[in-house]
PDB file of N, CA, C and O in Angstrom:
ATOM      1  N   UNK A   1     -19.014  37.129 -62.133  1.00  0.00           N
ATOM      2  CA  UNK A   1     -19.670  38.431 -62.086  1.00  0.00           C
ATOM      3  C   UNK A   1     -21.145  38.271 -62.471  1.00  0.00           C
ATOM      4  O   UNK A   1     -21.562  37.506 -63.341  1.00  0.00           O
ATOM      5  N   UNK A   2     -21.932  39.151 -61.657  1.00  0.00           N
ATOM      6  CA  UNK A   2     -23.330  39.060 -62.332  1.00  0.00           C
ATOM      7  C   UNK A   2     -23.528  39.929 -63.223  1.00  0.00           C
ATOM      8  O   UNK A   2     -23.148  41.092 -63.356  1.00  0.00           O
ATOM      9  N   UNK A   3     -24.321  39.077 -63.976  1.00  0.00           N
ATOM     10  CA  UNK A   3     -25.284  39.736 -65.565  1.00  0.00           C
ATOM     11  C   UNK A   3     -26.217  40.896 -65.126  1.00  0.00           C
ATOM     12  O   UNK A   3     -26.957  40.867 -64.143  1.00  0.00           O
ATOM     13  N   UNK A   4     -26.116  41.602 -65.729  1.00  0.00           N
ATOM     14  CA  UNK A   4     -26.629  43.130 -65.981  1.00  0.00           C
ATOM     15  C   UNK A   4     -28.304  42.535 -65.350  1.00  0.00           C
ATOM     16  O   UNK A   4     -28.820  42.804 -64.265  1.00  0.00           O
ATOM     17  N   UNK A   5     -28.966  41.486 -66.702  1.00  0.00           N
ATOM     18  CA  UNK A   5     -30.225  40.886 -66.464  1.00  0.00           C
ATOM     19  C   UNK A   5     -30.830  40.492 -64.644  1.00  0.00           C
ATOM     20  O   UNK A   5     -31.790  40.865 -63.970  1.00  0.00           O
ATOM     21  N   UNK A   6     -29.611  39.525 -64.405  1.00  0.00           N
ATOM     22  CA  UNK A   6     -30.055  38.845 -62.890  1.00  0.00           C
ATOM     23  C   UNK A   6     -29.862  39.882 -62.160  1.00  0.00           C
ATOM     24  O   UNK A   6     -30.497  39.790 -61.109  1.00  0.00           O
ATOM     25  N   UNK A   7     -28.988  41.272 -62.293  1.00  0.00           N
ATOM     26  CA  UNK A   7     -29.111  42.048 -61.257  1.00  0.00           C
ATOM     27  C   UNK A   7     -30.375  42.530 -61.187  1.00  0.00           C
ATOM     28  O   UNK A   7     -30.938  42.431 -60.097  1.00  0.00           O
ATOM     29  N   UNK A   8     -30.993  43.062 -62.153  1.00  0.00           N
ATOM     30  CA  UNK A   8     -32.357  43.674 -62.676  1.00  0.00           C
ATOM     31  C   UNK A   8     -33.215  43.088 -62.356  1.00  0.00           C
ATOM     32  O   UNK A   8     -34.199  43.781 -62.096  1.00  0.00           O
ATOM     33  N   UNK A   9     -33.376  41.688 -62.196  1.00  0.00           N
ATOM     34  CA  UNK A   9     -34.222  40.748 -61.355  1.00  0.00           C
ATOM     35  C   UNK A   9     -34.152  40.363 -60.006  1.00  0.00           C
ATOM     36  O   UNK A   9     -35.029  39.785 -59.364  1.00  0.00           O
ATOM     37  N   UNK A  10     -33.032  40.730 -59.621  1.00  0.00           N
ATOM     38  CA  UNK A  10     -32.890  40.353 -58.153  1.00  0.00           C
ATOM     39  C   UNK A  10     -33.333  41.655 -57.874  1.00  0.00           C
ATOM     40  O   UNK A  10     -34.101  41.732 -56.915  1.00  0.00           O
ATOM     41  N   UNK A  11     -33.066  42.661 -58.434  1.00  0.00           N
ATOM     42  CA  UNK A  11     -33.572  44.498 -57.560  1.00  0.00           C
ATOM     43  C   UNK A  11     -35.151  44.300 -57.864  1.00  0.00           C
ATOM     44  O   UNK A  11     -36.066  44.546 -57.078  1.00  0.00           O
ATOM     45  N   UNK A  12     -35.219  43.993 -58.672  1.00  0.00           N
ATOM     46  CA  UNK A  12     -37.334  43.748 -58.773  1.00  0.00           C
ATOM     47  C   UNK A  12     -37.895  42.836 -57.660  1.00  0.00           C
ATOM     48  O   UNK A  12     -38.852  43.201 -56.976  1.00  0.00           O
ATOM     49  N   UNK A  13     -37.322  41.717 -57.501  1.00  0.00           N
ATOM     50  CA  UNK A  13     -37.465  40.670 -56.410  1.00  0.00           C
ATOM     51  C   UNK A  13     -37.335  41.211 -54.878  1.00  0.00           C
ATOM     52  O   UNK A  13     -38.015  40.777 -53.948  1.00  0.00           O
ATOM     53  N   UNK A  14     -36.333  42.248 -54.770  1.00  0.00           N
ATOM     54  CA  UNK A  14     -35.974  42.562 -53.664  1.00  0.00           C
ATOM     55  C   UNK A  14     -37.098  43.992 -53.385  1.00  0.00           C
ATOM     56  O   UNK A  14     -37.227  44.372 -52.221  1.00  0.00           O
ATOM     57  N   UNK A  15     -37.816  44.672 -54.433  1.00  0.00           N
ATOM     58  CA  UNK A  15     -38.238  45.908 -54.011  1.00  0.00           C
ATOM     59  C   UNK A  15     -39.883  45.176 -53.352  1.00  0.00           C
ATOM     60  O   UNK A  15     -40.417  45.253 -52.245  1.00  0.00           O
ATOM     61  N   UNK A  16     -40.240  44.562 -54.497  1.00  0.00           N
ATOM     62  CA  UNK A  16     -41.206  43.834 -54.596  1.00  0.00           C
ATOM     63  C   UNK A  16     -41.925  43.040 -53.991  1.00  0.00           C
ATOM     64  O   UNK A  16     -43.138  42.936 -53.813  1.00  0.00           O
ATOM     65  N   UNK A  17     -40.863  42.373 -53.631  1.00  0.00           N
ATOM     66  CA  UNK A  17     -41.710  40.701 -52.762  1.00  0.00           C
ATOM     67  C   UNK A  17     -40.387  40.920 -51.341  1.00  0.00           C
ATOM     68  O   UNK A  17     -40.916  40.845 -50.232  1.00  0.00           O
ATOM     69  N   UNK A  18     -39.401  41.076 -51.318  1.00  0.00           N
ATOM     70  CA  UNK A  18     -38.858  40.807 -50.169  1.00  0.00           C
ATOM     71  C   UNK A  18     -38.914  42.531 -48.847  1.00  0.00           C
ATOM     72  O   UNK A  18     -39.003  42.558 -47.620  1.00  0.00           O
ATOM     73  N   UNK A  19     -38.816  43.644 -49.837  1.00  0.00           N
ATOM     74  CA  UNK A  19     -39.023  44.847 -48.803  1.00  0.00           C
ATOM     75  C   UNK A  19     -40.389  44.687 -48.264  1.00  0.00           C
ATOM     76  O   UNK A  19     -40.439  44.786 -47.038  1.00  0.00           O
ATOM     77  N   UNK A  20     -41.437  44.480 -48.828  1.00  0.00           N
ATOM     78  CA  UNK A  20     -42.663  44.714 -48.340  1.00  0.00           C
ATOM     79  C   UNK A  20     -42.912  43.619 -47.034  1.00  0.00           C
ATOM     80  O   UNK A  20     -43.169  44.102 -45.931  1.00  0.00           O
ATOM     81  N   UNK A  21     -42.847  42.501 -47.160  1.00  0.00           N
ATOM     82  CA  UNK A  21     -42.394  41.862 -46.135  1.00  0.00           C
ATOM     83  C   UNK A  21     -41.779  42.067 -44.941  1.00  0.00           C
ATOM     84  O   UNK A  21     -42.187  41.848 -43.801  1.00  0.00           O
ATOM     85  N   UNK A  22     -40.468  42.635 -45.442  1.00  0.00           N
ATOM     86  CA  UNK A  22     -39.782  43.107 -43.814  1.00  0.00           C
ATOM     87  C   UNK A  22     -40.680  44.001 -43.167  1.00  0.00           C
ATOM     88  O   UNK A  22     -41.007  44.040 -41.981  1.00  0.00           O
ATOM     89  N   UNK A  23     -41.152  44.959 -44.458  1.00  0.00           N
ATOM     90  CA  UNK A  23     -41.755  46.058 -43.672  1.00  0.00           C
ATOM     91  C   UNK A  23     -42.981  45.853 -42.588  1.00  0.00           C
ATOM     92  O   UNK A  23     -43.150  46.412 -41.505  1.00  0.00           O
ATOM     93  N   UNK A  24     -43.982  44.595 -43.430  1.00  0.00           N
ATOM     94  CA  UNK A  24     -44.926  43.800 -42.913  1.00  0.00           C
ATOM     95  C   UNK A  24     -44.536  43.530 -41.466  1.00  0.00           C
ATOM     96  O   UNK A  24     -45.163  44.066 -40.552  1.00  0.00           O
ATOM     97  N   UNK A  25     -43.668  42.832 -41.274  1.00  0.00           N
ATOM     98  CA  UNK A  25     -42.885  42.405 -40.039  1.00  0.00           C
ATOM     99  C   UNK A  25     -42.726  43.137 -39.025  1.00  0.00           C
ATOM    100  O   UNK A  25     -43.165  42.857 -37.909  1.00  0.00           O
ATOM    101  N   UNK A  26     -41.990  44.298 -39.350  1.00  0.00           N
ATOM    102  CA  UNK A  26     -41.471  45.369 -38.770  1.00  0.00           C
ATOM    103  C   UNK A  26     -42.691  46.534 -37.910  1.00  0.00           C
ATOM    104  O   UNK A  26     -42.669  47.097 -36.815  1.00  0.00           O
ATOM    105  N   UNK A  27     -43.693  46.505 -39.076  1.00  0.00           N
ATOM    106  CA  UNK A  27     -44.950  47.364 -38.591  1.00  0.00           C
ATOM    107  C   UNK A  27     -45.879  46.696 -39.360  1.00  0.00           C
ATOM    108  O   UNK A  27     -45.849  46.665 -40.590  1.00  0.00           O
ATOM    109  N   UNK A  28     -46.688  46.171 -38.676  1.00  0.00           N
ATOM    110  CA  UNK A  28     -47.712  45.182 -38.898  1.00  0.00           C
ATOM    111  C   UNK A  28     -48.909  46.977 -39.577  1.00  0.00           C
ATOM    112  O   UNK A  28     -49.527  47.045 -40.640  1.00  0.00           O
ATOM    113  N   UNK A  29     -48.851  47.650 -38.914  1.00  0.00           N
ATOM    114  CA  UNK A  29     -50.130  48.708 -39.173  1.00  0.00           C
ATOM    115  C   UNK A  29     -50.075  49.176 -39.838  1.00  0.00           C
ATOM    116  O   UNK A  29     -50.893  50.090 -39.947  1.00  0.00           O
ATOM    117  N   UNK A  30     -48.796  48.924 -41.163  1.00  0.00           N
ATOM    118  CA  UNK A  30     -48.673  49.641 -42.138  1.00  0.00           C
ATOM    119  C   UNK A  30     -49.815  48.389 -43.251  1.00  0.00           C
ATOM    120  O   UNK A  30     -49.738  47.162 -43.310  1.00  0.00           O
ATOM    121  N   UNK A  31     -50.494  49.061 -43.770  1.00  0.00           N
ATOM    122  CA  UNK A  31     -51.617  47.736 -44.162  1.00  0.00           C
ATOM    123  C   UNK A  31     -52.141  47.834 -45.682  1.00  0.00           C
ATOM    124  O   UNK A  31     -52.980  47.084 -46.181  1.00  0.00           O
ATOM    125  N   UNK A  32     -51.339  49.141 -46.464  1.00  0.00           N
ATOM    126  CA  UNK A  32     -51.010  48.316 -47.863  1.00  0.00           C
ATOM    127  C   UNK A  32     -50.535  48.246 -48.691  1.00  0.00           C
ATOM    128  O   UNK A  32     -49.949  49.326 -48.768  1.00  0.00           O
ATOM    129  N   UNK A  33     -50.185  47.428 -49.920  1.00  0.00           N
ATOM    130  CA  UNK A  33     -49.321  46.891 -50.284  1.00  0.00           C
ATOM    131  C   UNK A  33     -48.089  48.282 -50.870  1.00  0.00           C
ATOM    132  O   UNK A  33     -46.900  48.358 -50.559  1.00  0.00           O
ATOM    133  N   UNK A  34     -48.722  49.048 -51.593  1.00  0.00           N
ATOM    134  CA  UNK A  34     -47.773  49.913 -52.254  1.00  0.00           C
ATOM    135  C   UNK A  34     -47.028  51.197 -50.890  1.00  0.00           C
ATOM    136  O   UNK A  34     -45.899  51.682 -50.961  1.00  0.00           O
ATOM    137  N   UNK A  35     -47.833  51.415 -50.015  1.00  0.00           N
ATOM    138  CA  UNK A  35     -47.493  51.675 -49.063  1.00  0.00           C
ATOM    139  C   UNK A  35     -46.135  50.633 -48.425  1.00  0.00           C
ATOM    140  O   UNK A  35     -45.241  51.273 -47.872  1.00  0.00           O
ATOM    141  N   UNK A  36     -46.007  49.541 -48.466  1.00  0.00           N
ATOM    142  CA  UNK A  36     -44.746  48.803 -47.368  1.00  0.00           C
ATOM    143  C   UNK A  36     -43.762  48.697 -49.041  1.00  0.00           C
ATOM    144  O   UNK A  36     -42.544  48.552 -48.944  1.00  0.00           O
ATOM    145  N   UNK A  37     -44.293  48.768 -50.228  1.00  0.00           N
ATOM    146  CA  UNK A  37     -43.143  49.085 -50.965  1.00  0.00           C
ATOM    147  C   UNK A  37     -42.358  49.929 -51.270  1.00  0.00           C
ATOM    148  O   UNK A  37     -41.292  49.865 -51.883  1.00  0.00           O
ATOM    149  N   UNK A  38     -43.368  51.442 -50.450  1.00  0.00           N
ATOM    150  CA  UNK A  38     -42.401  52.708 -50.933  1.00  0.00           C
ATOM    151  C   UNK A  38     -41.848  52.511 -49.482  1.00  0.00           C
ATOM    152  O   UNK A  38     -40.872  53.242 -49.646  1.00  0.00           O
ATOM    153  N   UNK A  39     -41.724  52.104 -48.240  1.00  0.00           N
ATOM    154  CA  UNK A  39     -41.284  52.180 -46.989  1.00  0.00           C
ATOM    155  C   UNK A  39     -40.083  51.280 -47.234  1.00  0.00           C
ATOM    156  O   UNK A  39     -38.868  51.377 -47.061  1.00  0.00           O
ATOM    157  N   UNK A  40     -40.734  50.568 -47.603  1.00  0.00           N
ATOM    158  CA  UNK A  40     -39.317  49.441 -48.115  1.00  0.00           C
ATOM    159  C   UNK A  40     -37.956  49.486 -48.950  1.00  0.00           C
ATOM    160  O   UNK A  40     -36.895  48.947 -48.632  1.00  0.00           O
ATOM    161  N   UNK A  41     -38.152  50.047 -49.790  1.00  0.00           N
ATOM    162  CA  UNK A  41     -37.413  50.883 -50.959  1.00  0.00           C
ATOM    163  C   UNK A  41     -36.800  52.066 -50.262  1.00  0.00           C
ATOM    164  O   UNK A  41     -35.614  52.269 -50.520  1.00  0.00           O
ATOM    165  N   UNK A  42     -37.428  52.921 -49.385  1.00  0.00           N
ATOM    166  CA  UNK A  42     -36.433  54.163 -48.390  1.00  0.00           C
ATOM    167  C   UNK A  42     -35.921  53.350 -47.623  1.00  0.00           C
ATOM    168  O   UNK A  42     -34.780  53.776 -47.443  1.00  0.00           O
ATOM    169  N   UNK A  43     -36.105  52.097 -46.842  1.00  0.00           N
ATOM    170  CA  UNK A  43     -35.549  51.406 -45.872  1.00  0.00           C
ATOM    171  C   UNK A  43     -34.524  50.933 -46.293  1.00  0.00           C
ATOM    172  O   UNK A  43     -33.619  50.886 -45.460  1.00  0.00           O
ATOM    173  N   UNK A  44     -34.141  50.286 -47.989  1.00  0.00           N
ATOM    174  CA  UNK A  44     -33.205  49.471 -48.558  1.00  0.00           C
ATOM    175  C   UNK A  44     -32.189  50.726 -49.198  1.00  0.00           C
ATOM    176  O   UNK A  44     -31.010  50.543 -49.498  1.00  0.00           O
ATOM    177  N   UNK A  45     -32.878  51.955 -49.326  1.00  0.00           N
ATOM    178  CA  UNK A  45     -31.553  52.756 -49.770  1.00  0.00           C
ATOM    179  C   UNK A  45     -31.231  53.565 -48.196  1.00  0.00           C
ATOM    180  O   UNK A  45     -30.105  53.513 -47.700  1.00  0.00           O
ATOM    181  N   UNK A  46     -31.762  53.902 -47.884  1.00  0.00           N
ATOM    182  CA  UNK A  46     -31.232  53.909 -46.393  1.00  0.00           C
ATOM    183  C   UNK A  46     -29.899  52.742 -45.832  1.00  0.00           C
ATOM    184  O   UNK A  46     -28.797  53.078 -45.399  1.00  0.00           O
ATOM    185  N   UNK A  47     -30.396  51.401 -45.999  1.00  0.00           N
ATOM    186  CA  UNK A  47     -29.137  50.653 -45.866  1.00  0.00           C
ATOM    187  C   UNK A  47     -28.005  50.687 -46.715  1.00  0.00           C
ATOM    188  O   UNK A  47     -26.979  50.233 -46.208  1.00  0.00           O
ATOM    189  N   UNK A  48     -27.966  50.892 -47.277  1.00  0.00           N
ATOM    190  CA  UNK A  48     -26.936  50.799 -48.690  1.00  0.00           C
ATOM    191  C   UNK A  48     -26.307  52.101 -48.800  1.00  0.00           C
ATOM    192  O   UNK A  48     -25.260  52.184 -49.442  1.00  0.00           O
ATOM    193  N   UNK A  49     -26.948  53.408 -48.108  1.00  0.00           N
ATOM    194  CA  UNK A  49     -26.155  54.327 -47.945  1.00  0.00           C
ATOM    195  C   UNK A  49     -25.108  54.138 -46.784  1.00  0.00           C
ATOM    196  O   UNK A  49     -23.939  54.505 -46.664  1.00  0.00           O
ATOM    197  N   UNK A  50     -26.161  53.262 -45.786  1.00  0.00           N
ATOM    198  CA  UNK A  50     -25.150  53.565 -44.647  1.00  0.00           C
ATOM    199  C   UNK A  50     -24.025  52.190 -44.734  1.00  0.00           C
ATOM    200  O   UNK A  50     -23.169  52.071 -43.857  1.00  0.00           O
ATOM    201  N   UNK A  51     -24.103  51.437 -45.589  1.00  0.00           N
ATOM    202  CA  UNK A  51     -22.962  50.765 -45.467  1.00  0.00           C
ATOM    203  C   UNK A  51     -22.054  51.232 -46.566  1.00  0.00           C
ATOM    204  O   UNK A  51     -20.891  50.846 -46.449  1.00  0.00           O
ATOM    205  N   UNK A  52     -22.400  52.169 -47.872  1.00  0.00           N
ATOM    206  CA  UNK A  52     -21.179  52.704 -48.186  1.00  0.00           C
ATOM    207  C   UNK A  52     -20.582  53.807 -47.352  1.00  0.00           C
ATOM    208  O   UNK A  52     -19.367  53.849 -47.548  1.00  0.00           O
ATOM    209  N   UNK A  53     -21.077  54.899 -46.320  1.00  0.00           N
ATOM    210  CA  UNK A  53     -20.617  55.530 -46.114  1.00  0.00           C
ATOM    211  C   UNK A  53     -19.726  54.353 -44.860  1.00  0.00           C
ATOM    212  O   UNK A  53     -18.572  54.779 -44.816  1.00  0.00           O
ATOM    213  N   UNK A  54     -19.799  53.628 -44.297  1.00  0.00           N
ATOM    214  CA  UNK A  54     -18.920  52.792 -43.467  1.00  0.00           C
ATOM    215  C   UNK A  54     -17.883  52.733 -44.484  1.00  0.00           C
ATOM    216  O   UNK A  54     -16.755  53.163 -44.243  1.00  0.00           O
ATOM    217  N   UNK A  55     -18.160  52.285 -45.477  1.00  0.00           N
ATOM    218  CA  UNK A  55     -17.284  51.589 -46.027  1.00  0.00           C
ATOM    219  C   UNK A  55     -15.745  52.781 -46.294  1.00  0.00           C
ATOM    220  O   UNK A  55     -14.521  52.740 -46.171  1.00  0.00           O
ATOM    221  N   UNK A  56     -16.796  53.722 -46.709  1.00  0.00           N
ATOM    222  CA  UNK A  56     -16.114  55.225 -46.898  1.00  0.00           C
ATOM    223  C   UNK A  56     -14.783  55.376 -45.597  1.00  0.00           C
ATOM    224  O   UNK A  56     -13.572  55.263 -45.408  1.00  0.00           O
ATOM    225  N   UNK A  57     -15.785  55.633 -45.096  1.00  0.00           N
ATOM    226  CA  UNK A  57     -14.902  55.847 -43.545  1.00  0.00           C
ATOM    227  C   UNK A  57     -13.523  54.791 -43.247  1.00  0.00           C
ATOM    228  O   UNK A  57     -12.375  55.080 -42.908  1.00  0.00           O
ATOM    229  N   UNK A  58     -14.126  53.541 -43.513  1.00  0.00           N
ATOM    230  CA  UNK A  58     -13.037  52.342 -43.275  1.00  0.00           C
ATOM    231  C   UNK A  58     -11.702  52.627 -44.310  1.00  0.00           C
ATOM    232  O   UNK A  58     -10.560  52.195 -44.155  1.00  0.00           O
ATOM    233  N   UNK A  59     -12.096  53.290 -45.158  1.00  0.00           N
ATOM    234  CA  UNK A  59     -11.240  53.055 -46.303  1.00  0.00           C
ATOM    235  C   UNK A  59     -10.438  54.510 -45.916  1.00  0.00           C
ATOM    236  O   UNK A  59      -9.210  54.524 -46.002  1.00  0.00           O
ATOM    237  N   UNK A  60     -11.090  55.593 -45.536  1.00  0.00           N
ATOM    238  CA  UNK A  60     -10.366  56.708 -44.902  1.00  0.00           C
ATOM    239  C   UNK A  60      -9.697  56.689 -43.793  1.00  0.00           C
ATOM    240  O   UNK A  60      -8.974  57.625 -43.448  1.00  0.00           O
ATOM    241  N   UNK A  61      -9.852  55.700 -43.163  1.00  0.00           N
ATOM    242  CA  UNK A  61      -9.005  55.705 -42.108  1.00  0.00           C
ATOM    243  C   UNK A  61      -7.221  54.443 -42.222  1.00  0.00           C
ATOM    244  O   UNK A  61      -6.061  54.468 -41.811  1.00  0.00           O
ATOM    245  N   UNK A  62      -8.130  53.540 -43.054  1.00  0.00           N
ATOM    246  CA  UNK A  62      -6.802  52.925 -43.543  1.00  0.00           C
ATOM    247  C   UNK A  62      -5.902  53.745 -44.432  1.00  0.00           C
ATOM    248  O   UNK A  62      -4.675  53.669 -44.494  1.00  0.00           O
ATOM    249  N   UNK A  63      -6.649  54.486 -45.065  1.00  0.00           N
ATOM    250  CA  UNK A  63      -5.816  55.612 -45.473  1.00  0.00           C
ATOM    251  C   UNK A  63      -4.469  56.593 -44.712  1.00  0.00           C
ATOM    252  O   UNK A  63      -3.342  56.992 -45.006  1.00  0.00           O
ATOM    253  N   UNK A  64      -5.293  56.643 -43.745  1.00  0.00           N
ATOM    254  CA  UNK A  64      -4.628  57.770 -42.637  1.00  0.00           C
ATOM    255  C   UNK A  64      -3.337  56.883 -41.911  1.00  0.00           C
ATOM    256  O   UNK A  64      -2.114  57.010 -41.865  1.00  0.00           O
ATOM    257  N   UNK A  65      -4.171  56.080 -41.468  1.00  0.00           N
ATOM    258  CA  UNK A  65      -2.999  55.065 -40.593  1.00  0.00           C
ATOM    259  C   UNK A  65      -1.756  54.522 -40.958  1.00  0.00           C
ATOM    260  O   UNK A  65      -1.122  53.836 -40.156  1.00  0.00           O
TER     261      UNK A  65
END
């Protein structure tokens, strides 16, 4: 299991240095820095919603079946 700590560092690592990047990637014209971190950060809870609500769903339907 991970430590409370490394999670807290991997979510700093990930808001920080790895969202801004994609975002970089993704739309080059977005051009600065705190700008592709708040884009980045809606982009990463954006994902994470939509794979719990999958997950939601998957689990409601094994339910049903």
């Amino acid at each position: 299991m991970v430590e409370p700590n490394e999670t807290l560092w991997l979510t700093y690592i990930w808001i920080f240095i790895a969202a801004p990047l994609i975002v970089r990637y993704l739309d080059p014209s977005v051009d600065s820095y705190p700008k592709r971190v708040i884009i980045g950060s809606i982009l990463s809870g954006c994902m994470i919603a939509v794979v719990f609500i999958l997950a939601l769903v998957v689990s409601v339907i094994g339910l049903v079946a």
